[in-house]
C-alpha positions in Angstrom: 108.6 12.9 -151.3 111.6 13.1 -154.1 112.9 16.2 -153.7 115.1 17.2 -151.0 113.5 20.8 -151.0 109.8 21.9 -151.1 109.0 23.5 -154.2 108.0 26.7 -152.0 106.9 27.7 -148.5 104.4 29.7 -146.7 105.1 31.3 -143.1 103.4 33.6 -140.9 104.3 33.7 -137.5 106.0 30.6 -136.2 103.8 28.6 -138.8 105.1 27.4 -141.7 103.4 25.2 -144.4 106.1 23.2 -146.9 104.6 22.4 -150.4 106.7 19.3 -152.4 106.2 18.0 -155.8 105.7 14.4 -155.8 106.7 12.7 -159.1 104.2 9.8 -160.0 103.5 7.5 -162.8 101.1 8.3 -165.2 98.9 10.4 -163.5 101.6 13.4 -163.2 103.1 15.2 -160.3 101.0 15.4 -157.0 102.0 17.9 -154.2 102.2 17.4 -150.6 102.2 19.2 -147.5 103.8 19.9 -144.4 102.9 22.1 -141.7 104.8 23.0 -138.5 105.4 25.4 -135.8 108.8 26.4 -135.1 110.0 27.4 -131.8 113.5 27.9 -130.0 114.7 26.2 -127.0 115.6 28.4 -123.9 119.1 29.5 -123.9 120.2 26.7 -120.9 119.2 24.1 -123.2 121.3 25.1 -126.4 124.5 23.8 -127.2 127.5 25.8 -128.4 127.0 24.6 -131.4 123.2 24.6 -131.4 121.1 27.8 -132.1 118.3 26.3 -130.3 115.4 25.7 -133.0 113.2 23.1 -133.5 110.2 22.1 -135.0 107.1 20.4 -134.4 103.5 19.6 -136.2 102.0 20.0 -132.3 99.9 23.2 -132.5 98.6 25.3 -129.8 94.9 26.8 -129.4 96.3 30.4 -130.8 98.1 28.7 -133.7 95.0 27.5 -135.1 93.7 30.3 -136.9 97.3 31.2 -138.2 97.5 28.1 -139.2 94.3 28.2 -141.3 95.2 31.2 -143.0 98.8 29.6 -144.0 97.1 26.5 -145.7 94.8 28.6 -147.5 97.5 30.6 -149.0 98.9 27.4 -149.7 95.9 26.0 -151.3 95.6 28.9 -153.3 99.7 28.1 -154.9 98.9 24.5 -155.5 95.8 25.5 -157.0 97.7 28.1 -159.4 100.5 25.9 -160.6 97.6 23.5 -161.6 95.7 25.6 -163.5 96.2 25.6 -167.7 98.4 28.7 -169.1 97.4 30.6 -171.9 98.1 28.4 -174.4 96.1 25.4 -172.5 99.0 23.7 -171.1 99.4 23.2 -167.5 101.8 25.2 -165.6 105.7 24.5 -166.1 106.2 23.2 -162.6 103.4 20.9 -162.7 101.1 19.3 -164.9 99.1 17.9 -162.0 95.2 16.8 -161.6 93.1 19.0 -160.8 92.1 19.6 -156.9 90.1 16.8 -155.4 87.5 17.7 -152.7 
């Protein structure tokens, strides 16, 4: 991924999906995704200096449906940004392909 930032993020809960624009050659930007739970260590395992979070792309059963609905939210962005404006060009952030299912 080029960027050192995602483009834009979706959380609910602990859950939080990480969209990033992926410059390629020739057949325009692509985006990618992470997803990840976040969760804080207990307070006999933090460091002075450490506020104790951490993240992980292990999910538990009741993250699943959370889960779900962040990635369709974040299907839905992807799916904006790729869409033509008014004038027929594609979106300012990204003149991407269309979705591929």
């Amino acid at each position: 991924m080029s960027n050192s930032r995602p483009v834009h993020e979706f959380r609910c809960g602990s859950i939080k999906a990480a969209i990033w624009l992926n410059e390629t050659n020739g057949s325009g930007p692509q985006y990618n995704v992470t997803l990840n739970r976040l969760y804080r260590l207990p307070p006999d395992e933090r460091t002075k200096n450490d506020n104790g979070w951490r993240q992980t792309s292990s999910l538990r059963r009741d993250d699943l449906l959370i889960a779900g609905e962040v990635l369709r939210q974040t299907f839905g962005w992807i799916c904006q940004q790729t869409q033509p404006t008014s004038d027929g060009a594609n979106s300012p952030i990204a003149e991407a392909n269309e979705p591929r299912f």
